[in-house]
N, C-alpha and C positions, 0 to 999 in steps of 0.2 A: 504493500500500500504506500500511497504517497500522497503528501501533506504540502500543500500549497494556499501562501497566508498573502492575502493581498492588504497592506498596511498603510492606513494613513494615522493623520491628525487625529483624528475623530475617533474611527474606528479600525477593527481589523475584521476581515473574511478570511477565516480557516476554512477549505475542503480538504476531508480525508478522501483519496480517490482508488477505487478498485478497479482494476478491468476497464477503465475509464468511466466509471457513471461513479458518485456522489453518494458516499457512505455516510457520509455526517457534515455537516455544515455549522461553523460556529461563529458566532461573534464576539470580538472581548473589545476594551475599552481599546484605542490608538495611542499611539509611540511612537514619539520623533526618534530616531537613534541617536543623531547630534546632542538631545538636549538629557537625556537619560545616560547611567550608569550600566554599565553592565550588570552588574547587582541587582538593579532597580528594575532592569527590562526581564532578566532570571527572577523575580520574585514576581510580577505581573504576570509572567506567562505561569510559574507555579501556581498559584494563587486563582487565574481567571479562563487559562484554556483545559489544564488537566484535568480536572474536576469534569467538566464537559468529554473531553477526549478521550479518559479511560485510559485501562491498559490494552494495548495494541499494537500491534509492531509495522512500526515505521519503517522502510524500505530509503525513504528520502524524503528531506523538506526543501522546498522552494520557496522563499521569503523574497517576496519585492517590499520596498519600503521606502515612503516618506525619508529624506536625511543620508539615508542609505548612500552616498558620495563619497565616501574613502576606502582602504583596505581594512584603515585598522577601525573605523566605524562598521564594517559588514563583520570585520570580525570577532568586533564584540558580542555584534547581532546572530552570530553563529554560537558561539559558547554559551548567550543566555540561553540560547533553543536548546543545546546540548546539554546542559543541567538538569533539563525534564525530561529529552528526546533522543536517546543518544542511539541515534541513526547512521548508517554508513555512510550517507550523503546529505549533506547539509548545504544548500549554497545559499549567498544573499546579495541580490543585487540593487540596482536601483528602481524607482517606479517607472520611471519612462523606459527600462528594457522588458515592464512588464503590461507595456502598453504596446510595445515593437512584438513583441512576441503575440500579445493577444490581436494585434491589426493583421500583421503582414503572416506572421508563421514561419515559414522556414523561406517566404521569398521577399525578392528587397524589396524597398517603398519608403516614403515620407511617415513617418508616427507623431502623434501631436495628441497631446494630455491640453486641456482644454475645460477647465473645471476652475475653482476659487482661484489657482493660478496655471498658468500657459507655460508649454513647453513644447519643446520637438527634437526630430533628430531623424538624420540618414541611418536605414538600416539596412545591410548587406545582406539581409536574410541569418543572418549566425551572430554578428553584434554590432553594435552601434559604433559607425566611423567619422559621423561627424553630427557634432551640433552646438547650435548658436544658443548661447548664454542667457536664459529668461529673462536673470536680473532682477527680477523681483515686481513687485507690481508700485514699486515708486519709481522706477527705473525701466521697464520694459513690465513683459509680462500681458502681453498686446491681446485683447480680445475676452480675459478674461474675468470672471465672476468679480474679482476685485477692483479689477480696472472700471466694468462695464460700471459697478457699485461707485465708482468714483466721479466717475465722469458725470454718471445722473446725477450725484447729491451735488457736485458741482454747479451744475447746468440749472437745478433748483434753488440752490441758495444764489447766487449770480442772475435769477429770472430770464435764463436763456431759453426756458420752454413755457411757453402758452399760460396764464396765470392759473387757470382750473388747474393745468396739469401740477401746476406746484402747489397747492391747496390739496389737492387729491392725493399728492405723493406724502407731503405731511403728515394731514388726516390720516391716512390707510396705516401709517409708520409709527404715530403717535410722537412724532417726532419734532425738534422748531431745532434753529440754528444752532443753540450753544449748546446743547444737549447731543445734534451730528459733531461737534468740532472736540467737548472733551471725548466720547466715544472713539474717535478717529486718531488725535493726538495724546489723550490723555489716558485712555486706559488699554488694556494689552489685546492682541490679533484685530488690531483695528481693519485687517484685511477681512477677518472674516464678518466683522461687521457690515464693512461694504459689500461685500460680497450677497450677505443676507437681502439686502434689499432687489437685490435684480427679479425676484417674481413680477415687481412693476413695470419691468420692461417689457415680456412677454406679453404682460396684462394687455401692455398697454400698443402690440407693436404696431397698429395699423394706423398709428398717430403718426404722421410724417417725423415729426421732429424728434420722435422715439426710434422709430426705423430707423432713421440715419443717424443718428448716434451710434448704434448697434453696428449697422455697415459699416463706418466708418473704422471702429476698432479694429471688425474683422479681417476687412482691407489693408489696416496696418501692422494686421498679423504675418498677412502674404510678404507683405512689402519688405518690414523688416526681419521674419525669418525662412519663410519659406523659398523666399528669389535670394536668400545665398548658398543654397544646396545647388550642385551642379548638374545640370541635366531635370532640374524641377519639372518640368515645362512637360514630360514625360515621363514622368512617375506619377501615381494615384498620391493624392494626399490622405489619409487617412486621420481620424482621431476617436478619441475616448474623451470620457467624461461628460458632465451633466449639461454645461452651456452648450458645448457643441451638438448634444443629441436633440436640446429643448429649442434651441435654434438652428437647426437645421436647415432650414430653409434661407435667413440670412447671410446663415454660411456659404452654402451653394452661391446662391448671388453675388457674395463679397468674392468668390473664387470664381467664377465666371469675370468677373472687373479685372482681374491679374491675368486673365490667363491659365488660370490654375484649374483640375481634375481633384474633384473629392472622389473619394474610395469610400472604405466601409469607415460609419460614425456608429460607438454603440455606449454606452452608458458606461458600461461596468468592465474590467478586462477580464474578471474571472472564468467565463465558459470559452472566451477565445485563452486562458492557461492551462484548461484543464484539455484541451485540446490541444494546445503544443506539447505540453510533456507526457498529455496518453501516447501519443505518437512518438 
């Protein structure tokens, strides 16, 4: 059997997998590796997946993760899992090779994580050979949950959209100026804050001035990371995550404006992992 843990912020998706179909399915609380101990991450996973998982024998675990960016961050993130799981195969990589695996599978393509923050990268079908630096969502991070969160409360506090629309975004948020600015500047993941608010954009997309904000993002998602992979222009773009699945449709549009081939969009990378490493 093998045990593939798809890890963020928030949360984690454990599958235990047999013969490829889905023996158990868990969720525990979410784990940056960057900001946890080794100690810390071995006693969360003691403590919130074994209890659920039993005794059972592990063949291999596959960890993508949130943070997951160095050696000796994955392998920390290996020893905590081996405290509880002590498997012959343990690997842990980053999220965006478990977004490259669940898009493309074993052939090459564009991969793009597209949820609270933006990411991408060329994959060779086997591992990821090039990608452009997200940055973060003060810095880059083009299209995304935080950004899209930003731009709107911007656009409303500044009266750059329609005055209902900014009475309505308020109202619906319970929200007024100095109450978005310490949220944003003064207290912690003020990304996920902004991020929270983008249901109003969906809500609201058939408002011109809502659309094109949106476009606009998406547009400079292309602009700025998709047109520095070489050979873009020919390759599927592909992405994961929740903005890109829920916006779907502005996506295609803002890729159609570049030039650019959308591939497959799907919410979750889970059933495209349990399907590269059944295989």
């Amino acid at each position: 059997m093998i045990l593939i843990a798809d890890c963020g912020s928030t949360k984690i998706d454990w599958c235990l997998i047999e013969n490829s179909k889905v023996v158990n399915q868990i969720f525990t609380c979410g784990m940056n590796a960057i900001m946890l101990t080794e100690e810390e991450m071995a006693a969360r996973i003691a403590a919130e997946l074994m209890p659920e998982l039993g005794k059972v024998d592990v063949d291999a675990v596959y960890f993508y993760g949130a943070g997951c960016i160095s050696e000796d961050v994955c392998s920390n993130v290996a020893n905590a899992i081996r405290a509880s799981i002590p498997a012959p195969v343990i690997e842990v990589h980053t999220d965006l090779l478990a977004a490259a695996r669940a898009l493309c599978g074993h052939n090459p393509g564009i991969a793009c994580i597209m949820g609270t923050g933006s990411n991408s990268c060329y994959y060779d079908g086997k591992e990821i050979v090039d990608n452009v630096s997200p940055l973060g969502y003060i810095l880059g991070d083009e299209g995304s949950g935080a950004v899209l969160g930003k731009l709107l409360v911007g656009d409303v506090l500044k009266n750059q959209l329609p005055k209902e629309l900014c009475d309505k975004f308020l109202k619906q948020f319970n929200l007024d100026r100095l109450t978005i600015i310490r949220r944003v500047y003064k207290e912690p993941q003020g990304n996920r804050f902004l991020a929270s608010v983008t249901p109003f954009l969906i809500q609201n997309i058939e408002e011109p001035a809502i659309h094109r904000l949106v476009l606009n993002s998406f547009k400079s998602f292309f602009v700025r990371n998709i047109a520095q992979y070489p050979g873009y222009r020919d390759l599927k773009v592909n992405f994961i995550g929740s903005i890109a699945y829920y916006y779907k449709n502005v996506l295609a549009e803002a890729a159609d404006a570049v030039d650019c081939t959308i591939g497959t969009i799907i919410k979750s990378p889970m059933e495209g992992l349990i399907r590269f490493h059944s295989n």
